[in-house]
MILUMMI-708385 format. One record per residue: residue number from 1; residue in one letter; x negated, y, z of N, C-alpha, C in turn. Coordinates in steps of 0.1 Angstrom, whole numbers, m for minus. Example, Ala and Ser with C-alpha at 12.3 -4.5 7.8 and 13.67 -1.06 7.14 Angstrom:
2
{site 1 "a" {m132 m57 78} {m123 m45 78} {m132 m33 78}}
{site 2 "s" {m128 m22 71} {m137 m11 71} {m129 0 79}}
***
This chain:
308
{site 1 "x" {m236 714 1718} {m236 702 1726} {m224 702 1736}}
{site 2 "x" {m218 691 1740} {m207 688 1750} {m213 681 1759}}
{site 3 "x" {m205 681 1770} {m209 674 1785} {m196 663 1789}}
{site 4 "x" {m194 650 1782} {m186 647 1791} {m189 637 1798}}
{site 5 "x" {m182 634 1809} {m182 623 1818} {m173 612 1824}}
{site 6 "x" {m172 604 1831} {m163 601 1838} {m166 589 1851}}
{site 7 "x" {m163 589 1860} {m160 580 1872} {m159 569 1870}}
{site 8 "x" {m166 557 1876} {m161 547 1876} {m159 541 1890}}
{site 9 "x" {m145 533 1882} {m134 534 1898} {m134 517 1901}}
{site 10 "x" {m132 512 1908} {m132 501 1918} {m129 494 1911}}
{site 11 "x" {m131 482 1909} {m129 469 1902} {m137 472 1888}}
{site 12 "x" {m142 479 1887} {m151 484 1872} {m164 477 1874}}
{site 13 "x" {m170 475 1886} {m184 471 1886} {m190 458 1876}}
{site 14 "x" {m203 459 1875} {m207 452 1864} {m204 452 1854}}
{site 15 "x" {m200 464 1845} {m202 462 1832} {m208 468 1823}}
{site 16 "x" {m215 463 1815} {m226 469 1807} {m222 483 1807}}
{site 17 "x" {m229 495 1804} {m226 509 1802} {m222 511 1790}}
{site 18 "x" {m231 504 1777} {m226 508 1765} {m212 498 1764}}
{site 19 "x" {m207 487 1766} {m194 485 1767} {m185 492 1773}}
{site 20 "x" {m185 498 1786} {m178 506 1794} {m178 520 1786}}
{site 21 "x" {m184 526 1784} {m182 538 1774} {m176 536 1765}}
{site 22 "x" {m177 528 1761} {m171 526 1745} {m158 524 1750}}
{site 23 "x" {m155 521 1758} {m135 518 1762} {m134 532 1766}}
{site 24 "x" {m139 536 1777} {m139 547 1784} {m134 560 1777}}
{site 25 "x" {m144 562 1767} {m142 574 1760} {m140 572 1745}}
{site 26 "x" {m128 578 1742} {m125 581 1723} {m136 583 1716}}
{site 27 "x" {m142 590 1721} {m149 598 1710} {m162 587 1703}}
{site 28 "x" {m160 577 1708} {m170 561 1704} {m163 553 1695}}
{site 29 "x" {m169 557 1680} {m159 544 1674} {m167 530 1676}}
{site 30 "x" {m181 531 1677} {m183 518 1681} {m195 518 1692}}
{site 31 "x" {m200 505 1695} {m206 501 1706} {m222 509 1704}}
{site 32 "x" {m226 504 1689} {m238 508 1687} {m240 524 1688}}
{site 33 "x" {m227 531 1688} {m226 545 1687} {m232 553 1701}}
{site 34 "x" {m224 546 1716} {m231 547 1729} {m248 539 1731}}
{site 35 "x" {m249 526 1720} {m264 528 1726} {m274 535 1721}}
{site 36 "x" {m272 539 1710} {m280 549 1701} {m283 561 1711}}
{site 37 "x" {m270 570 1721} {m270 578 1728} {m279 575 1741}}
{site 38 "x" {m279 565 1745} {m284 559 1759} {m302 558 1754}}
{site 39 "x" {m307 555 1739} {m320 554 1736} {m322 567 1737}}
{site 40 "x" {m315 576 1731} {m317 591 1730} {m320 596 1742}}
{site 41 "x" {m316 592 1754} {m318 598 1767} {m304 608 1771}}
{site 42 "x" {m288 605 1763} {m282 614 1766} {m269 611 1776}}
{site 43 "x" {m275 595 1782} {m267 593 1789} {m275 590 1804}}
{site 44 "x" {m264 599 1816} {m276 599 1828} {m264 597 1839}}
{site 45 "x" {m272 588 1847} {m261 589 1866} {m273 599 1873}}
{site 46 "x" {m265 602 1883} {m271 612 1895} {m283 622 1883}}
{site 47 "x" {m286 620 1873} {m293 631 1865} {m305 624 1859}}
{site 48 "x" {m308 610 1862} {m312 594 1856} {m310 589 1842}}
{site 49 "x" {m318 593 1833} {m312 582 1823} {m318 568 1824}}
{site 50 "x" {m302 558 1817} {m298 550 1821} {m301 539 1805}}
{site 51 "x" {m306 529 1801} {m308 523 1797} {m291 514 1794}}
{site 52 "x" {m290 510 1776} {m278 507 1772} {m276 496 1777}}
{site 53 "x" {m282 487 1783} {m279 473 1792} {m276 475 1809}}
{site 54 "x" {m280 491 1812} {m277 489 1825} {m258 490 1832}}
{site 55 "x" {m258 481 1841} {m247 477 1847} {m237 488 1859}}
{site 56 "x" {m229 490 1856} {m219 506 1863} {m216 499 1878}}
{site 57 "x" {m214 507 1886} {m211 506 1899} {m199 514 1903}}
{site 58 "x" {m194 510 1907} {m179 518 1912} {m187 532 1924}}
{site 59 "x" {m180 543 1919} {m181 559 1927} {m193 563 1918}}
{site 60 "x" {m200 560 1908} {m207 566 1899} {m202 574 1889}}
{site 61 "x" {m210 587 1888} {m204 596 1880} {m215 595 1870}}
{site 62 "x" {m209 595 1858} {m219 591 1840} {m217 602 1835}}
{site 63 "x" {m227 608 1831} {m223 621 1819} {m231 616 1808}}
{site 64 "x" {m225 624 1797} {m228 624 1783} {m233 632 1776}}
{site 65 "x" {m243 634 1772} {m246 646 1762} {m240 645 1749}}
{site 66 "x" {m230 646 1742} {m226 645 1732} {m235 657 1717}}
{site 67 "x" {m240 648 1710} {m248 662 1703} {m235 667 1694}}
{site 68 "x" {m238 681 1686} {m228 685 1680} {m226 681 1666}}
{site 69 "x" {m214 679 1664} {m208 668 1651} {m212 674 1636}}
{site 70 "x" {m213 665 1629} {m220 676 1613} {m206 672 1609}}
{site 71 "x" {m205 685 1606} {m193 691 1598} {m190 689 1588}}
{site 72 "x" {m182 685 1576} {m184 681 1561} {m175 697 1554}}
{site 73 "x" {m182 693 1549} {m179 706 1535} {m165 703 1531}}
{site 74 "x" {m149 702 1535} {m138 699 1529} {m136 710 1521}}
{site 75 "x" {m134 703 1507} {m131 712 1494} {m115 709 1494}}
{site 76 "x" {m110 723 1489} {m95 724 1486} {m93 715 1473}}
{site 77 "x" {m82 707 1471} {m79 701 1459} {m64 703 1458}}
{site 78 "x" {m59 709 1443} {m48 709 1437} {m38 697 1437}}
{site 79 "x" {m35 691 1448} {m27 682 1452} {m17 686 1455}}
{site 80 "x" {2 682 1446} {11 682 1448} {17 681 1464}}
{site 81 "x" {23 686 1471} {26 683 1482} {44 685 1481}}
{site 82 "x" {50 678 1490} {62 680 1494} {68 689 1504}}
{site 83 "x" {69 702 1503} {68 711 1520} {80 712 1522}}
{site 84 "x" {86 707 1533} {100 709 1536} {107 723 1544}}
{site 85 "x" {97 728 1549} {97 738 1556} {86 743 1555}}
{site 86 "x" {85 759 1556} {70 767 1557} {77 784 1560}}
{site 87 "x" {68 789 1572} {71 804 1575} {54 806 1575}}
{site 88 "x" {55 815 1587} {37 820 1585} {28 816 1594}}
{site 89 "x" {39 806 1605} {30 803 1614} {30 786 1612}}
{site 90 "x" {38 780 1604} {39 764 1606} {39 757 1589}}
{site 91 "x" {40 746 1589} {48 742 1575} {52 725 1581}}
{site 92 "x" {60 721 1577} {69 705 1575} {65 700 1562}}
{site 93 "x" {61 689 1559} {54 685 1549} {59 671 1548}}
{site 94 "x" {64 663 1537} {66 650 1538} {59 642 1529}}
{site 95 "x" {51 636 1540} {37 626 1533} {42 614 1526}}
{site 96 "x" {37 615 1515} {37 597 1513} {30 587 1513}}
{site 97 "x" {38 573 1512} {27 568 1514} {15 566 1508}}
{site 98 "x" {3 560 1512} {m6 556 1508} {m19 570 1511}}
{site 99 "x" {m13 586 1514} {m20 595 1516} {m27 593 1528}}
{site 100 "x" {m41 600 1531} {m45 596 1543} {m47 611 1551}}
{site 101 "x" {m44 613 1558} {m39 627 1566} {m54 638 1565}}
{site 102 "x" {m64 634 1571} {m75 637 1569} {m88 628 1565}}
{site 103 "x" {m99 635 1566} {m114 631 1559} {m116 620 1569}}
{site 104 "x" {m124 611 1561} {m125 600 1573} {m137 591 1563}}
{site 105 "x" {m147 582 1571} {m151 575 1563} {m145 568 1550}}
{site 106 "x" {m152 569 1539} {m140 561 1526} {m131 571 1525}}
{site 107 "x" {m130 579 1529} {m116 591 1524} {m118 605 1528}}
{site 108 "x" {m130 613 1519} {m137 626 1515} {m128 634 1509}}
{site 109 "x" {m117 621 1497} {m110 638 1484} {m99 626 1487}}
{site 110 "x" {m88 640 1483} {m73 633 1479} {m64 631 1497}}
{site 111 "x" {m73 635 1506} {m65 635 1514} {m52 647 1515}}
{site 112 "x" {m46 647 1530} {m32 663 1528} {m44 671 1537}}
{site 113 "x" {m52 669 1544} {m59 678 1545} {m65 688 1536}}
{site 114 "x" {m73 680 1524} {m76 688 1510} {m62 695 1504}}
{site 115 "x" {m54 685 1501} {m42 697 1497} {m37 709 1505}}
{site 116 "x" {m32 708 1516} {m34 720 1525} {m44 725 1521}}
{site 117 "x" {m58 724 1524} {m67 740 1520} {m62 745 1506}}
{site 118 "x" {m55 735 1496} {m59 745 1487} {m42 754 1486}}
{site 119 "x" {m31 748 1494} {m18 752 1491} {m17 767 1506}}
{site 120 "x" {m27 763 1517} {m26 774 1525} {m32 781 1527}}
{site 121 "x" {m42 780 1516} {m60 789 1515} {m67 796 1528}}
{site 122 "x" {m68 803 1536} {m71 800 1548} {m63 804 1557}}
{site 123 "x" {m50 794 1559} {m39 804 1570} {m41 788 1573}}
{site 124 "x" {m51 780 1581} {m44 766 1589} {m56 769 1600}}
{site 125 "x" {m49 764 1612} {m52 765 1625} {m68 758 1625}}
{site 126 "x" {m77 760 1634} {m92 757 1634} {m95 749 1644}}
{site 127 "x" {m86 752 1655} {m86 741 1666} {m95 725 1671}}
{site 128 "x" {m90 724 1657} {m92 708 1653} {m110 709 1643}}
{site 129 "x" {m107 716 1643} {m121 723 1631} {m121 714 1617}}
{site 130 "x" {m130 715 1615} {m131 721 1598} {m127 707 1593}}
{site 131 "x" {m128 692 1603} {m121 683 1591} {m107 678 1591}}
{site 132 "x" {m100 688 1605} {m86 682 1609} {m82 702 1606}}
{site 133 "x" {m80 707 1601} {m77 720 1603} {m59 718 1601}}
{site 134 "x" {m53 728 1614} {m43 726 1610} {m38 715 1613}}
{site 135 "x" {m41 703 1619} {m36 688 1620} {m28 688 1636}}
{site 136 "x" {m15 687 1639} {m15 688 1654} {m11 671 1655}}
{site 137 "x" {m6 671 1650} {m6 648 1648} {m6 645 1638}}
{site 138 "x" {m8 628 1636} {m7 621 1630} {3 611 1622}}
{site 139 "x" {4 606 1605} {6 593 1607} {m2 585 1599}}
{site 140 "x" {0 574 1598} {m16 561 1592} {m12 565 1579}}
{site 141 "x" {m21 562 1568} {m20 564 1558} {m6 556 1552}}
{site 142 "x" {m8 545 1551} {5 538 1545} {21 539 1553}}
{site 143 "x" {18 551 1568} {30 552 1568} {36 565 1564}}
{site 144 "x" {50 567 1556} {50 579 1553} {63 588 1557}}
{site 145 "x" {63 600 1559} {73 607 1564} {66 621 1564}}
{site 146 "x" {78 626 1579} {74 640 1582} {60 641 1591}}
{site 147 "x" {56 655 1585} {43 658 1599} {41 673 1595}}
{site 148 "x" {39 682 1609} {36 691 1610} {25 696 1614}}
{site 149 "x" {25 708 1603} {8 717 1607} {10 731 1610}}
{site 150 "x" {1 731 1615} {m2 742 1620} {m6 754 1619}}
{site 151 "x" {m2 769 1610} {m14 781 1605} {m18 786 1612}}
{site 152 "x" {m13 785 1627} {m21 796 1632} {m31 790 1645}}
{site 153 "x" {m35 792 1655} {m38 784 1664} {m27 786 1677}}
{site 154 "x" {m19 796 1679} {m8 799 1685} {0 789 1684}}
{site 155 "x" {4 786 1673} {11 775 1667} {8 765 1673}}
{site 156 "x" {m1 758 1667} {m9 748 1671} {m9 743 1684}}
{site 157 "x" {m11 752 1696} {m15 753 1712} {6 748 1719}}
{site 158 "x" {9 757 1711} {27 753 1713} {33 741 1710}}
{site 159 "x" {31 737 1697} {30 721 1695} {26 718 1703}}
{site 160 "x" {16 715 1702} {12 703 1710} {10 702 1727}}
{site 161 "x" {16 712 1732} {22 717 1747} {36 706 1743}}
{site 162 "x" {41 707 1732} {53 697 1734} {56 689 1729}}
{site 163 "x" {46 681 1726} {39 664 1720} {36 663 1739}}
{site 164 "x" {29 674 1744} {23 666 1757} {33 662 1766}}
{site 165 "x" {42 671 1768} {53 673 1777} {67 658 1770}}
{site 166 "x" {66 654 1761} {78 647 1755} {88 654 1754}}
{site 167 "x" {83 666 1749} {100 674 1744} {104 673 1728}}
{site 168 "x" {88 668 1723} {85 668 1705} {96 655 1705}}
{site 169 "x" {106 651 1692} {112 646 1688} {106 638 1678}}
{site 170 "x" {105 629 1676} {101 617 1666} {110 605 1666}}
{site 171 "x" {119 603 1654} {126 587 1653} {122 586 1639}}
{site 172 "x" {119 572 1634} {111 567 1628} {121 553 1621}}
{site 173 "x" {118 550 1611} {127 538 1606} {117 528 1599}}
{site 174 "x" {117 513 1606} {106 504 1597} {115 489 1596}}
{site 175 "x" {110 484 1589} {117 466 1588} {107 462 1592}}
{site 176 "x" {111 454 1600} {105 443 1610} {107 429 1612}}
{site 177 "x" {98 418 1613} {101 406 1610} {113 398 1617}}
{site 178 "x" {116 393 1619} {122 382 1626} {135 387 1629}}
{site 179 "x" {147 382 1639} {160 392 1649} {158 394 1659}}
{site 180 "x" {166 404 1665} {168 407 1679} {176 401 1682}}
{site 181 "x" {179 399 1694} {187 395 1700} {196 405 1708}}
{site 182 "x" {190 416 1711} {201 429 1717} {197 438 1706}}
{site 183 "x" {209 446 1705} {212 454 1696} {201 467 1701}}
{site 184 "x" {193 471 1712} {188 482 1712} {176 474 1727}}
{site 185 "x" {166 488 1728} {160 483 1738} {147 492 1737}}
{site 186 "x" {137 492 1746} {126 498 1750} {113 493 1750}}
{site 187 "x" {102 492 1747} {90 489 1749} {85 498 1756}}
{site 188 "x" {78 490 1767} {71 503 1781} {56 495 1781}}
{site 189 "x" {45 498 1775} {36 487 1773} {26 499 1773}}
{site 190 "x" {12 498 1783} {4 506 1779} {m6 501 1766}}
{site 191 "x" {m10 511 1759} {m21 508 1745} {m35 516 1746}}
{site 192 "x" {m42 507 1747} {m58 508 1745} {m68 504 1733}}
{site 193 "x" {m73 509 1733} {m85 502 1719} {m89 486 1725}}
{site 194 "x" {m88 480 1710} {m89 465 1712} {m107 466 1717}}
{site 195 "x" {m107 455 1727} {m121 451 1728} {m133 448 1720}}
{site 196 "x" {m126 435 1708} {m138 435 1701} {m136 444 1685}}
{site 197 "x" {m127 447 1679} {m121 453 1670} {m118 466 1673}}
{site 198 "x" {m130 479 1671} {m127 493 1675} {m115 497 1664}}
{site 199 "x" {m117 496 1654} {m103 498 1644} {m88 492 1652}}
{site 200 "x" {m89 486 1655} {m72 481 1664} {m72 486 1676}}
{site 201 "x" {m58 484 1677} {m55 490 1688} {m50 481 1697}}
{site 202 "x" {m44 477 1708} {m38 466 1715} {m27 473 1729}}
{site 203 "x" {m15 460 1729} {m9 462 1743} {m20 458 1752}}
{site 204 "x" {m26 468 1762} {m35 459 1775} {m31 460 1790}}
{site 205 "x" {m33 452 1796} {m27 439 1806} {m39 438 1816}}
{site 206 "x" {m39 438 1828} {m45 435 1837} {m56 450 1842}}
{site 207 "x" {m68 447 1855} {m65 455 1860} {m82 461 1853}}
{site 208 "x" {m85 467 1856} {m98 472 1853} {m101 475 1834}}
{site 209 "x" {m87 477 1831} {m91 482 1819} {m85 490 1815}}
{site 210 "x" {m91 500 1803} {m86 515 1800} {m74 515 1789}}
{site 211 "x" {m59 523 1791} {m52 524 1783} {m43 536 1788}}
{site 212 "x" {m36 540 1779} {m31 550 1781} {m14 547 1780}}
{site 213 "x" {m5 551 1787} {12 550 1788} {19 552 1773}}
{site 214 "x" {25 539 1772} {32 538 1759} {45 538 1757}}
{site 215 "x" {57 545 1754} {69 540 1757} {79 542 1741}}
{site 216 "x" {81 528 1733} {90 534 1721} {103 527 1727}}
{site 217 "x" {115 533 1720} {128 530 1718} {133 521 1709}}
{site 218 "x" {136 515 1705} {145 507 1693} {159 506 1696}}
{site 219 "x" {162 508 1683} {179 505 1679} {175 497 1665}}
{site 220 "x" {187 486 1667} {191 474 1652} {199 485 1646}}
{site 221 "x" {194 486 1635} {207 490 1624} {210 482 1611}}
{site 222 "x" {207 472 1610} {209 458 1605} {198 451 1604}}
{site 223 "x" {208 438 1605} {195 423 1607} {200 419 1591}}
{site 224 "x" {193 413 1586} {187 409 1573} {181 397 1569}}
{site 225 "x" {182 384 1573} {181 373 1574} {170 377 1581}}
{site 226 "x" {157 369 1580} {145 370 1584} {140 388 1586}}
{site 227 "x" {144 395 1581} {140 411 1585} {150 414 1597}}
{site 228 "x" {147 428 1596} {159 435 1606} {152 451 1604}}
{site 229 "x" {164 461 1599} {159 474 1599} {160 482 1616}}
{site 230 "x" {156 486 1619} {152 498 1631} {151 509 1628}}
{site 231 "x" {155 513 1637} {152 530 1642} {147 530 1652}}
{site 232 "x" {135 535 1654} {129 542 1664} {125 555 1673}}
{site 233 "x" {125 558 1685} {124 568 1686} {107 568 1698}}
{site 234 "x" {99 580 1694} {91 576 1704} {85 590 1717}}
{site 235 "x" {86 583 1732} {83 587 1736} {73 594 1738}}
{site 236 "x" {59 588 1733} {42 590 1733} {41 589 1721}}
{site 237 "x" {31 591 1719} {26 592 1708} {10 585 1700}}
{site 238 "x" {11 573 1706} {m6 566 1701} {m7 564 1694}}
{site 239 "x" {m24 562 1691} {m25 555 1681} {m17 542 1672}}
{site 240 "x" {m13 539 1666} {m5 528 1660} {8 525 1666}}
{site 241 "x" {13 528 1678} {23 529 1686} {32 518 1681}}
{site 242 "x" {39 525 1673} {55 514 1667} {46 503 1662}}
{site 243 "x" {35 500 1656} {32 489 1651} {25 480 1658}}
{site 244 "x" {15 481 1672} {15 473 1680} {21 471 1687}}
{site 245 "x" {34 480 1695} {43 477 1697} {54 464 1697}}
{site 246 "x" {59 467 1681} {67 454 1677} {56 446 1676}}
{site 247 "x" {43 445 1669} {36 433 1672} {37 426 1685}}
{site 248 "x" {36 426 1694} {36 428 1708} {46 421 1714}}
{site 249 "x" {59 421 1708} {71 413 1711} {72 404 1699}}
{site 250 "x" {64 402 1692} {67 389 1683} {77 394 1668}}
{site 251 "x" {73 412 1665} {83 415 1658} {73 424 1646}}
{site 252 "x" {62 421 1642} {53 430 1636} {65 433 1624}}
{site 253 "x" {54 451 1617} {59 454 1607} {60 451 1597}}
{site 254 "x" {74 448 1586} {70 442 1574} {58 447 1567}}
{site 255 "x" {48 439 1559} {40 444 1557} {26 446 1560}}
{site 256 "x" {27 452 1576} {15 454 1581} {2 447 1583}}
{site 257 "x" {m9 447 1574} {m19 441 1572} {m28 442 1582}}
{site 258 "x" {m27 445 1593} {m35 449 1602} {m31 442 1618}}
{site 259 "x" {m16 442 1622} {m12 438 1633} {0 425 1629}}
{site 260 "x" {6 422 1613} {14 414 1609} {7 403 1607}}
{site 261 "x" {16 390 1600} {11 380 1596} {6 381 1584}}
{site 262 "x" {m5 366 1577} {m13 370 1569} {m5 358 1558}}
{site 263 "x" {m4 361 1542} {m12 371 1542} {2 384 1539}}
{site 264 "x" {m2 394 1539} {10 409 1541} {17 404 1529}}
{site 265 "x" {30 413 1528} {40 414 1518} {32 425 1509}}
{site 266 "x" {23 418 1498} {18 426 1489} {25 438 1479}}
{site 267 "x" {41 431 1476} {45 447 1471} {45 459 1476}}
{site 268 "x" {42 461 1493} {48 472 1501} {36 477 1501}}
{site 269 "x" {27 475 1498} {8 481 1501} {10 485 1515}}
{site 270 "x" {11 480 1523} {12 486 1536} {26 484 1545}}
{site 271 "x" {23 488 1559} {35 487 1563} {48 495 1558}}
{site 272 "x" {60 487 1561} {76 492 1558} {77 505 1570}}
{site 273 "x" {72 519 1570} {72 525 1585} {72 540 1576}}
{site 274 "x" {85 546 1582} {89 560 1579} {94 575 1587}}
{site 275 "x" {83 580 1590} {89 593 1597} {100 595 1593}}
{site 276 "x" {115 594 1597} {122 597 1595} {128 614 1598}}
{site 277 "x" {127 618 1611} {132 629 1619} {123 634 1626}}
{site 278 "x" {118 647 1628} {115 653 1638} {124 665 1645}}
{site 279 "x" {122 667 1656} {128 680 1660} {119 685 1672}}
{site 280 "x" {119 697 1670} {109 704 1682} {111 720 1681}}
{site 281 "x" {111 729 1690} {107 741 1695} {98 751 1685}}
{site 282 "x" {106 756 1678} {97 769 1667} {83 776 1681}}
{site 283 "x" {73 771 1682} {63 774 1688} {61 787 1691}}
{site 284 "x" {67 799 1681} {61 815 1685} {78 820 1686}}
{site 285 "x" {87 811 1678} {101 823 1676} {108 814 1690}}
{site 286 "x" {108 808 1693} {117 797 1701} {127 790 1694}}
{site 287 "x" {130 790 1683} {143 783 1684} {145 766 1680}}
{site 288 "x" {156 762 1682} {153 746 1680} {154 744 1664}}
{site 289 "x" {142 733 1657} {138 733 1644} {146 716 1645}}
{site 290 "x" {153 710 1634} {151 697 1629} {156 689 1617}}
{site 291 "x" {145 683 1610} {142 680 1599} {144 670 1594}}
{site 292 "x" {150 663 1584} {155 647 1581} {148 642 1570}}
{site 293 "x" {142 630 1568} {137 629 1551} {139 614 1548}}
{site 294 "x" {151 616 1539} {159 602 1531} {147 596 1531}}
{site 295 "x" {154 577 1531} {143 568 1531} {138 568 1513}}
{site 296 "x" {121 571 1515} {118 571 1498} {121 552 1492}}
{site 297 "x" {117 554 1476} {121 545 1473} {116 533 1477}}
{site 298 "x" {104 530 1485} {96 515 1485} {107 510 1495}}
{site 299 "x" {110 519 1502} {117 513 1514} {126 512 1512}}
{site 300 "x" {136 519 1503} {153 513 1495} {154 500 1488}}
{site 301 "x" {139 501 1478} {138 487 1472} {137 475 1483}}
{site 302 "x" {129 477 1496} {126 465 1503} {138 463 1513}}
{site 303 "x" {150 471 1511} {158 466 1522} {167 462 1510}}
{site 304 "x" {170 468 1497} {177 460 1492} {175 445 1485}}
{site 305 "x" {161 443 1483} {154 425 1484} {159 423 1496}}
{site 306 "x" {158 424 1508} {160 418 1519} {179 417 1521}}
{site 307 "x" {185 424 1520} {198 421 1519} {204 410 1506}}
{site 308 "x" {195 408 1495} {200 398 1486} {194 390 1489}}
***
């Protein structure tokens, strides 16, 4: 079992608990998920439980009983991988698209989770436990590129000391709708889980609502009538980031079925969006690592339609 909690801070009053939790804390993918908890008796103020309709007061402290998570049995599968790099404590891996990083509703086999178990048999970090083993970030299924794992837990704790700090290096290349008008520029936008749509993510605006600091870079490296290719580089690291992002300025991903216009550019299955680069800090040896991975073919084919 876990214990978490949190404060609720001034201008928060009056809102239902199972809505306020549900923004409040990750670990809720949906609404029915905190009232289920609240019927169970595992949500309490001053040591109170609290009924899923009752209303939050600013200087209240909420804790959580979180029960402990059932674990899935991930079986290793004989899945080809791309490893760009591998010693004894890390590996570089270049995903493609359409793979889904780990186990997830709808996506049990065929993930790089499953391939990792069966390519690193048991050298991947536990941290994350048994259905992210080894996982120190992410990218969406349809986006594909570089990403690093982790074998050891040493590893792992070092990473992601420099994902926290913004020393981890990520630039990223996607087509995007419409032109710019300046050749380079910044998005400073915080991103929170959408209100009514736990699957989305959103830029959020105004005061009493939960988001976390978002900051990507853009550079044009050609406009393309109606497209325009980018490079990106990102400070943070959210959920969906580059893609609500350019949604956000009126620039969604080609493609993207989720934050673009409808209906998507059905050749691309997904957004136009490619780890291109990373660079970061060998975690146990120190030295500086950095990795490049040519644009694969979907995205050669879709810039060269888009230039004719």
């Amino acid at each position: 079992m876990e214990i978490v909690s949190c404060r609720v801070e001034e201008g928060e009053d009056g809102a239902r608990i199972d809505r306020y939790l549900m923004e409040r804390i990750d670990s809720f993918a949906s609404r029915s998920a905190v009232q289920k908890l609240c019927e169970n008796g595992n949500v309490t103020i001053a040591g109170n439980t609290v009924s899923k309709n009752y209303k939050v007061r600013s200087g209240e402290e909420i804790a959580v009983l979180l029960p402990d998570p059932v674990e899935l049995d991930v079986a290793p599968e004989d899945i080809p991988l791309d490893v760009v790099y591998e010693d004894h404590h890390l590996l570089v891996v270049n995903k493609p698209k359409g793979m889904v990083v780990h186990p997830a509703p709808g996506h049990y086999s065929g993930t790089l989770v499953n391939a990792l178990l069966f390519h690193c048999r048991e050298e991947l970090s536990g941290i994350n436990g048994v259905i992210r083993p080894g996982i120190v970030h992410r990218i969406d299924k349809d986006t594909s590129g570089l990403l690093i794992v982790a074998k050891t837990d040493a590893a792992h704790l070092g990473l992601a000391e420099q994902i926290k700090v913004h020393s981890f290096q990520r630039q990223y290349e996607a087509v995007a709708y419409g032109g710019f008008s300046q050749d380079s520029g910044t998005i400073d936008a915080p991103i929170g889980r959408h209100r009514t749509d736990r699957k989305k993510m959103c830029v959020v605006t105004g005061p009493g609502q939960r988001a976390r600091e978002a900051v990507t870079h853009y550079q044009v490296l050609e406009r393309m009538g109606p497209f325009t290719h980018l490079r990106l580089e990102l400070e943070t690291g959210r959920t969906h980031q580059i893609r609500v992002h350019l949604a956000s300025i009126g620039h969604p991903v080609a493609g993207d079925e989720v934050y673009g216009p409808k209906p998507p550019i059905q050749e691309l299955h997904g957004q136009c969006l490619h780890a291109r680069f990373i660079g970061f800090r060998h975690p146990i040896r120190g030295e500086c690592l950095e990795f490049d991975s040519p644009l694969p073919e979907y995205f050669q084919k879709f810039l060269k339609k888009c230039r004719n």
